[in-house]
C-alpha positions in Angstrom: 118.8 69.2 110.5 117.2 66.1 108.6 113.7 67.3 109.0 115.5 70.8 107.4 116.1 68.8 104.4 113.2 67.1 104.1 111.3 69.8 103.8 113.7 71.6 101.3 113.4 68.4 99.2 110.0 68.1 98.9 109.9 71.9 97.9 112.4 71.0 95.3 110.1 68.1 93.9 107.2 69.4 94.0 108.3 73.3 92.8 107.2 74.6 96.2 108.1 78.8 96.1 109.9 79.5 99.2 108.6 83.4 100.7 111.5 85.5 100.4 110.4 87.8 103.4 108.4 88.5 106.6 106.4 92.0 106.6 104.7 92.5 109.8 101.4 95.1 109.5 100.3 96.8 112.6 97.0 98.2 112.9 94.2 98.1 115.3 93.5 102.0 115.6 92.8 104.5 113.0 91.0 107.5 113.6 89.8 108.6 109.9 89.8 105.2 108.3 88.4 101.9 108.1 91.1 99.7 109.5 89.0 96.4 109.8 89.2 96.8 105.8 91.9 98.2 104.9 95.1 95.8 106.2 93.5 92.6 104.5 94.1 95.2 101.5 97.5 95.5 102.0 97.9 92.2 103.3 96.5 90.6 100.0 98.8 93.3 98.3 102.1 92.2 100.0 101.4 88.8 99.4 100.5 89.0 95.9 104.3 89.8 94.9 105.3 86.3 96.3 108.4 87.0 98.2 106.4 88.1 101.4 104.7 85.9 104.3 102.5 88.7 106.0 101.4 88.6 110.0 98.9 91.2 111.5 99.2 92.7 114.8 96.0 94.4 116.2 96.2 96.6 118.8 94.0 97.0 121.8 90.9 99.4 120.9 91.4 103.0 122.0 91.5 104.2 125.3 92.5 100.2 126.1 95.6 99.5 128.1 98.0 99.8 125.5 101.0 98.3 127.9 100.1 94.8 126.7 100.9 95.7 122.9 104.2 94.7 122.1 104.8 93.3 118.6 108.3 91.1 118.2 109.0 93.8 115.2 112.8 92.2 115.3 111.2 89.1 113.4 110.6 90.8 110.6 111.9 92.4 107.3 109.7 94.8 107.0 106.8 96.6 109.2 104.0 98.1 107.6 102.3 100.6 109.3 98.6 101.1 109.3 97.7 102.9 112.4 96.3 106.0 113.9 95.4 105.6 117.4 96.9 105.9 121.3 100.4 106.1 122.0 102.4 103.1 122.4 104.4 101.8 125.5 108.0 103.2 126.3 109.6 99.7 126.2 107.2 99.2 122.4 108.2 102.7 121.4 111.6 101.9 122.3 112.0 98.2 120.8 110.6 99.9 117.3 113.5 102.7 117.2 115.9 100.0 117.8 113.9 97.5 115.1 115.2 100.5 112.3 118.0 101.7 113.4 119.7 98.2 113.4 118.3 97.8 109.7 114.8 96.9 109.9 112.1 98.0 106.9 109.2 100.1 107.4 106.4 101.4 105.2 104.1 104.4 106.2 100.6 104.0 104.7 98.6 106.9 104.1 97.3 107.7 107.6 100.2 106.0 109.4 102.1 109.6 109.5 99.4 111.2 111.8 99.5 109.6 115.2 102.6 110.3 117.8 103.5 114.0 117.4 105.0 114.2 120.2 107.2 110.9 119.5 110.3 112.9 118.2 111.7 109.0 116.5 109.0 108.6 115.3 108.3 111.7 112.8 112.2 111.0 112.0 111.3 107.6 111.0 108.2 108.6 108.7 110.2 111.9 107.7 106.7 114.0 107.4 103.6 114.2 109.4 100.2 115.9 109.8 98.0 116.5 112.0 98.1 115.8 115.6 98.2 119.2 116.2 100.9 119.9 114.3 102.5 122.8 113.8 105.7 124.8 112.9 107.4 123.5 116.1 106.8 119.7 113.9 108.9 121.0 111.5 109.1 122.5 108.2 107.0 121.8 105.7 108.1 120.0 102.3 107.4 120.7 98.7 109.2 120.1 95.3 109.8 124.0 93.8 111.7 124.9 90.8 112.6 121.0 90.1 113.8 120.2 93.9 112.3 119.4 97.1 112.3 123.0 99.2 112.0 123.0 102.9 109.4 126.0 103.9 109.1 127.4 107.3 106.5 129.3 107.6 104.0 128.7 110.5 100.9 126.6 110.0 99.3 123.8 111.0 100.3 120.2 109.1 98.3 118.7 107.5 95.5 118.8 105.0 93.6 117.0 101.3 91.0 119.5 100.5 88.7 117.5 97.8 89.3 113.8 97.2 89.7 113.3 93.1 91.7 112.1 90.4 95.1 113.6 90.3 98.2 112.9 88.3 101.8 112.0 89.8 104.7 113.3 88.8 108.1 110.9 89.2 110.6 113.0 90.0 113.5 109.9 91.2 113.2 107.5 87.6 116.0 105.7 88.7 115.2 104.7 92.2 114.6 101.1 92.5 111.0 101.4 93.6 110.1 103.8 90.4 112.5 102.6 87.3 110.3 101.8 84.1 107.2 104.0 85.8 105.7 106.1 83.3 106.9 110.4 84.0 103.6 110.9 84.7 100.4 108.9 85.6 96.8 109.1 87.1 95.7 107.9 90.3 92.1 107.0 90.8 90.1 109.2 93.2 91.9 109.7 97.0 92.7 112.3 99.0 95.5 114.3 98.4 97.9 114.6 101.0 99.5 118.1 101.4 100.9 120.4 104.0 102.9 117.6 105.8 105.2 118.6 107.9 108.2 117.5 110.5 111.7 116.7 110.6 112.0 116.2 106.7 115.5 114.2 107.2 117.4 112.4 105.1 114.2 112.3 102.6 114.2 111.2 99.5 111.3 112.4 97.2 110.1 109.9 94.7 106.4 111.0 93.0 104.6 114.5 93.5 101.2 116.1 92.9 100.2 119.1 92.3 97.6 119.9 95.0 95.0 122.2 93.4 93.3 125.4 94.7 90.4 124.2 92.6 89.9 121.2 94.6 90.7 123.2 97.6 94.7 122.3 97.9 97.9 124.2 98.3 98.7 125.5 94.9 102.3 123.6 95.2 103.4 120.4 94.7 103.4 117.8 97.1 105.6 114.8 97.8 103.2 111.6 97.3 106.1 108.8 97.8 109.5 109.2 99.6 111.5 107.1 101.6 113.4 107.8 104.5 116.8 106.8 105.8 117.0 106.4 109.8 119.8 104.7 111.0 120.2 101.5 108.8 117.1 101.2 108.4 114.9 101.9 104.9 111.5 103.5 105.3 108.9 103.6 102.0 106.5 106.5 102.8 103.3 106.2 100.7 100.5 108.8 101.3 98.0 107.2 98.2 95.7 105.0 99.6 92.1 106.6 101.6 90.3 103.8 102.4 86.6 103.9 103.9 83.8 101.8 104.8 83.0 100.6 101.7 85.1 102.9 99.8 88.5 101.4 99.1 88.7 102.3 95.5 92.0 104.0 95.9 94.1 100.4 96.8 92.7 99.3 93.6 94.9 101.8 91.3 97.8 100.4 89.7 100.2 102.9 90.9 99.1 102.4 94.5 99.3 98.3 94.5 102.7 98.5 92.4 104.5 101.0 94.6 103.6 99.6 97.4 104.6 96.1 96.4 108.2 97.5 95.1 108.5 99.8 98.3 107.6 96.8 100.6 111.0 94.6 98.7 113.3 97.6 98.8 112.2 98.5 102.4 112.9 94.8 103.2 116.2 94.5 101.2 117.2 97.6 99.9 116.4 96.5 96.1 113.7 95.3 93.8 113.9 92.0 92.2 110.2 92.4 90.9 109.7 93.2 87.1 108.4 96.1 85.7 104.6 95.5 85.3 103.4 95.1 82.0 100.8 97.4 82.4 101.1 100.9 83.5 98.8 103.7 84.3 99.0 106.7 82.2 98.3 110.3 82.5 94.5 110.2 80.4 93.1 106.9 82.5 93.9 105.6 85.9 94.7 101.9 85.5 92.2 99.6 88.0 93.2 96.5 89.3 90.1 95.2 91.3 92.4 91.9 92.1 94.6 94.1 93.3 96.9 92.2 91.2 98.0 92.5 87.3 95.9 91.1 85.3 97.1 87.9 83.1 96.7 87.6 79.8 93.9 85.1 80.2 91.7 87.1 82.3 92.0 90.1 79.9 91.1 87.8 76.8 87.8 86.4 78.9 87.2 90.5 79.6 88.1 91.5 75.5 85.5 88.6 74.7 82.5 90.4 76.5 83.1 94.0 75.4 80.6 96.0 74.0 80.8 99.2 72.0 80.4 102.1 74.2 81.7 100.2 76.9 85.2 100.2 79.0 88.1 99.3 76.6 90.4 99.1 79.0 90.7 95.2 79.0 91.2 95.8 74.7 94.0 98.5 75.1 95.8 96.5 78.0 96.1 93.6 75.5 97.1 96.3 73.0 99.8 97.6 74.8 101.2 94.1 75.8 101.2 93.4 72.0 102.8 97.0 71.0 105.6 96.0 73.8 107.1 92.9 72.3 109.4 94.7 70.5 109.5 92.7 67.4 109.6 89.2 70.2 108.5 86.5 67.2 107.5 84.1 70.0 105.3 86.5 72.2 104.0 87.8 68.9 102.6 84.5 67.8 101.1 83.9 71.4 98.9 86.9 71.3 97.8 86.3 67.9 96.9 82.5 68.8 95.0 84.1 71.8 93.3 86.4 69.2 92.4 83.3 66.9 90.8 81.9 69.7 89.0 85.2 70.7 87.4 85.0 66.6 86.6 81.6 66.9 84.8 82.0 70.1 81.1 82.0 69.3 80.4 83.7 72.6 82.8 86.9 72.1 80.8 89.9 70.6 81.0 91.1 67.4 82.7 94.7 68.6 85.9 92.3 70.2 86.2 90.6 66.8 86.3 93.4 64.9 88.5 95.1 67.2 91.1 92.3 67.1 90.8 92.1 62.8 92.1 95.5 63.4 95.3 94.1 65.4 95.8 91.5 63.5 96.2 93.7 60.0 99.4 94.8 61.3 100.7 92.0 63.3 99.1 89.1 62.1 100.8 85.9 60.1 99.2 83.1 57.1 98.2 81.1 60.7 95.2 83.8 61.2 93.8 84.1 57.7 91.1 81.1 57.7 89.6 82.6 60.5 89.4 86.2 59.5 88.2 84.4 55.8 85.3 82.8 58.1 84.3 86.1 59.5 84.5 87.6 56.2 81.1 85.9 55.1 79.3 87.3 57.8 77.9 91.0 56.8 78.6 91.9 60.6 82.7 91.4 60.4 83.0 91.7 56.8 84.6 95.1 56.5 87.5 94.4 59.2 87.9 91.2 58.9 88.5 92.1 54.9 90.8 95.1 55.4 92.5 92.2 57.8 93.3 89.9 55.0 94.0 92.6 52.9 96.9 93.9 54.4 97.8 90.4 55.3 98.1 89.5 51.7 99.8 92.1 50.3 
């Protein structure tokens, strides 16, 4: 007990943050995708929210005795799931079942709902599957039709992504915890496109669609993206976003993947979200990249504004944009961009496009403070015009 309060005393003095959770990601096996890369993904993902201290479990390689794989899943909030491989043990099979029905999280990434047809918990737990030799003795399959999810039972086999490519979700659950303040609709970067899943479809609760295309070889319908899944008392977040390849991880990098995820892995492990809404959002025109795999600050993106070039990305420029447009009318957050944008003008190493871009910005949102800097650039033939019509509607 005194060592107990040590330790909570020193984390007191010296600001120490506490981890809120304990996620657990299993992997080891996968028979599509790059495994070795793809949990330190995730795993870099989790943690990046804050509130999660993340473990790994590796399973034995396939066709390995798989009797000796038995993760302590009952020591964690949440279990993430990012495996496709041989079956697991009775008693391991059986300890997971009882790990969600007594209230434990789970999240089923992307490939994590093709392995175990013939576990019937299983494809309760994850809700939809494909694959496997699935058919329609899985289950039905699931699609969102005339502005509800439909069950369809027609025979087929489950599972399918035609083309991988761009494609835009639709949020069809606003006020879930895991979606509230995401945009109604927004691109995700290239990835394949899950359709055709099918199984038990219980208890599901459909939070993002896309429409699978013919064009790119899909469906024709729409197709739930993100659901979760009630089993027991447990909470399941059911992401199928996220391919990742040797070499090719590009879809973990979109915003929508790496904030979902981060908002399903709280609510999975608590049954709420505590994050805030990100600042910036993907939108229906661009996919939003994080290559952190975390949101950019407003530091990084002024370093990024200060190189641009015209005729290059203005991604970093619009980000800061629509940070500045979202203040609502906030005096103090108002004069902290524009001292970050004073800075930017002063910079002799920031390019002539970023300074004229931010003499636009500061004609409309600008104060007194930013005037002998945008006089300055005035004298030189290069930023004369903006950083005039700057002043001028400064000084009216």
């Amino acid at each position: 007990m005194k060592n107990i309060l040590i330790i909570c005393l020193v984390a007191l003095l010296f600001g120490c943050k506490q981890t809120e959770y304990k996620a657990l990601i299993v992997t080891g096996q996968n028979n599509a995708h790059a495994w070795e890369e793809s949990h330190p993904i995730l795993k870099k993902i989790i943690e990046n929210t804050g509130l999660f201290q993340v473990d790994v479990a590796i399973s034995p390689k396939k066709g390995e005795n798989m009797s000796t794989f038995s993760p302590e899943f009952k020591k964690y909030d949440v279990v993430v799931m990012d495996y496709d491989g041989d079956m697991w043990a009775p008693d391991t099979r059986k300890n997971f079942e009882q790990y969600v029905k007594n209230g434990g999280g789970v999240i089923v990434y992307h490939a994590a709902n093709n392995p175990f047809p013939e576990w019937k918990e299983y494809n309760k737990i994850t809700g939809l599957g494909g694959w496997g030799n699935r058919n329609e003795q899985s289950g039905p399959y699931l699609r969102w039709v005339d502005g509800a999810p439909k069950k369809m039972y027609n025979p087929g086999p489950g599972g399918s992504h035609g083309d991988r490519h761009a494609y835009v979700l639709t949020t069809r659950n606003e006020e879930h915890p895991i979606m509230k303040g995401f945009p109604k609709r927004w691109r995700h970067v290239r990835d394949e496109l899950y359709a055709e899943l099918r199984g038990p479809a219980e208890n599901v609760e459909v939070l993002a669609t896309a429409y699978s295309a013919p064009k790119t070889r899909g469906t024709g319908f729409h197709e739930p993206m993100l659901f979760t899944v009630k089993y027991g008392k447990g909470r399941v977040f059911h992401t199928t976003l996220g391919h990742v390849g040797v070499d090719d991880f590009i879809a973990t990098q979109c915003a929508g993947f790496i904030y979902t995820l981060q908002r399903g892995a709280e609510w999975a492990a608590s049954g709420k979200v505590t994050q805030p809404v990100p600042e910036d959002m993907p939108n229906v025109a661009i996919p939003l990249l994080l290559p952190g795999f975390k949101q950019y600050t407003l530091e990084k993106l002024f370093a990024l504004a200060r190189k641009y070039e015209v005729g290059k990305s203005e991604k970093p420029l619009s980000l800061i944009a629509e940070r500045i447009r979202k203040t609502k009318g906030d005096t103090g957050k108002i004069k902290e961009f524009e001292k970050q944008i004073i800075k930017l003008l002063e910079d002799e190493k920031a390019t002539t496009a970023s300074k004229n871009y931010f003499c636009r910005e500061l004609s409309w949102m600008g104060s007194q403070q930013a005037v002998p800097s945008l006089e300055k650039l005035a004298k030189n033939p290069a930023t004369k015009e903006m950083a005039e019509y700057a002043l001028f509607r400064l000084k009216k």
